[in-house]
C-alpha positions as CSV (number, residue, x, y, z in Angstrom):
1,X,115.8,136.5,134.3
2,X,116.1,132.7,134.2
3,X,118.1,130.8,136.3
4,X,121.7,128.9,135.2
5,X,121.1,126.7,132.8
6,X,122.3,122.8,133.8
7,X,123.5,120.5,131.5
8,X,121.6,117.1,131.9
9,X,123.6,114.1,132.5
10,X,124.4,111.6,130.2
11,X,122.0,108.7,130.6
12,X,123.1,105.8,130.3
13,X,121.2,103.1,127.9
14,X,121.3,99.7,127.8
15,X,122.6,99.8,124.2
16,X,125.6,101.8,125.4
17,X,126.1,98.7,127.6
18,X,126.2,95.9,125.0
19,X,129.2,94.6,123.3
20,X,129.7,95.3,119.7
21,X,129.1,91.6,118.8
22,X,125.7,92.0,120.4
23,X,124.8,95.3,119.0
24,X,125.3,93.5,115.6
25,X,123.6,90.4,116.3
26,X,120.5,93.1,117.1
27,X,120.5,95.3,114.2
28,X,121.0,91.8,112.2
29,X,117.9,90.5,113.5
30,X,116.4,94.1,113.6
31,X,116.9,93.8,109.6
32,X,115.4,90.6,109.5
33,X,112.2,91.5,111.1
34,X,111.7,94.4,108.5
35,X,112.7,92.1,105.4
36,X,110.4,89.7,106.8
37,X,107.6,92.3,106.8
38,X,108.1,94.0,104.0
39,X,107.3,90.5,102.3
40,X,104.4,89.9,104.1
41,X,103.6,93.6,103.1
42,X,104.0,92.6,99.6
43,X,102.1,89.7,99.6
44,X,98.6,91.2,101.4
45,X,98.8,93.9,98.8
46,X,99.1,91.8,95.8
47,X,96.2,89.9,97.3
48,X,94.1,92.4,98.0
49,X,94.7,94.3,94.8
50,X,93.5,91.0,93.1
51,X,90.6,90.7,95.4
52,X,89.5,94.5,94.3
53,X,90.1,94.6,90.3
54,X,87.5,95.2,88.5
């Protein structure tokens, strides 16, 4: 038979620690990262679907 099972303890993360302001300010600059990508993204793939037409 298997022994007790124990509960883990919470771990505390660094994002538990932030304020609110600065949990925003990440995610805000979090989005920006990915908008920025998904343009650059964009822009490779419309190059390199006009560098492979036939």
């Amino acid at each position: 038979m298997a022994g007790p099972v124990r509960r883990r303890a919470r771990v505390t993360r660094a994002w538990d620690e932030l304020s609110a302001t600065d949990r925003q300010v990440l995610l805000q600059a979090a989005r920006e990262r990915r908008r920025l990508q998904a343009e650059r993204d964009a822009r490779e793939t419309a190059l390199w679907a006009v560098r492979h037409q036939r």
